[in-house]
C-alpha positions in Angstrom: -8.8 12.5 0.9 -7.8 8.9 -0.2 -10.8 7.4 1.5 -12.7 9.7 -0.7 -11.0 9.0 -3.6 -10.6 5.4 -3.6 -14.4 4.9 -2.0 -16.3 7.4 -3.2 -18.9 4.8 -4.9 -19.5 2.9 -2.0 -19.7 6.0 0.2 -22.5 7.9 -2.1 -24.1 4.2 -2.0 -24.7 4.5 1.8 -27.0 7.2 1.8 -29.0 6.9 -1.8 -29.3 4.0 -4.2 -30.1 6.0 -7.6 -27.5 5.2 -9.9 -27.4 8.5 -11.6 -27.3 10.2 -8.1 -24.3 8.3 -6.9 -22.2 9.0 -10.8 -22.9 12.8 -10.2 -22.2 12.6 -6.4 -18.7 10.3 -6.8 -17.6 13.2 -9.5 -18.5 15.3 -6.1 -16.4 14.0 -3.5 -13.9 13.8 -6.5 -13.2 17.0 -6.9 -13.6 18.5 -3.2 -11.2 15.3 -2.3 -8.6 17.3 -4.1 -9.5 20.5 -3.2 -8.0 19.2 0.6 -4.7 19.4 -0.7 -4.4 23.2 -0.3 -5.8 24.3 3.4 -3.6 21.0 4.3 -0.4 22.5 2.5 -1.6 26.0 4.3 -1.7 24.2 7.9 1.6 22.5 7.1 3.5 25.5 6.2 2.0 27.3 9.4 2.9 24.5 11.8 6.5 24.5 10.6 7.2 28.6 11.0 5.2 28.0 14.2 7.5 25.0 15.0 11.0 27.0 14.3 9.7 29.9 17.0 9.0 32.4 13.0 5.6 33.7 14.6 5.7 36.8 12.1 5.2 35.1 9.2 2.0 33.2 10.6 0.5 36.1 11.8 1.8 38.2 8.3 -0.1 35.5 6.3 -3.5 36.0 8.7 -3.1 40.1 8.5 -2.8 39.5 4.8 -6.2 37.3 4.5 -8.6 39.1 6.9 -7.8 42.6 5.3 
């Protein structure tokens, strides 16, 4: 996420060198950047129930999603 923030010119500027292309593709990798934070939050709180031995509450959270 903070490669993608802090480089996000450089790393549109690999693949295309249209000025206007790389402006609308840094706002891009911007905002999906960010949007990392939550499955990252998700897979941390997982991993620590998971961790104490709490399986219920993992396997409450996928019931919860897939119906």
């Amino acid at each position: 996420m903070v490669i993608c923030q802090v480089f996000a010119g450089e790393l549109m500027a690999l693949f295309v060198k249209d000025e206007e292309v790389i402006g609308h593709g840094v706002i891009y990798l911007h905002l999906i950047a960010a949007m990392y934070i939550l499955p990252a939050v998700t897979n941390a709180i997982q991993g620590f129930f998971r961790g104490i031995g709490d399986l219920k509450v993992t396997l409450m959270s996928l019931y919860r999603i897939q119906f």
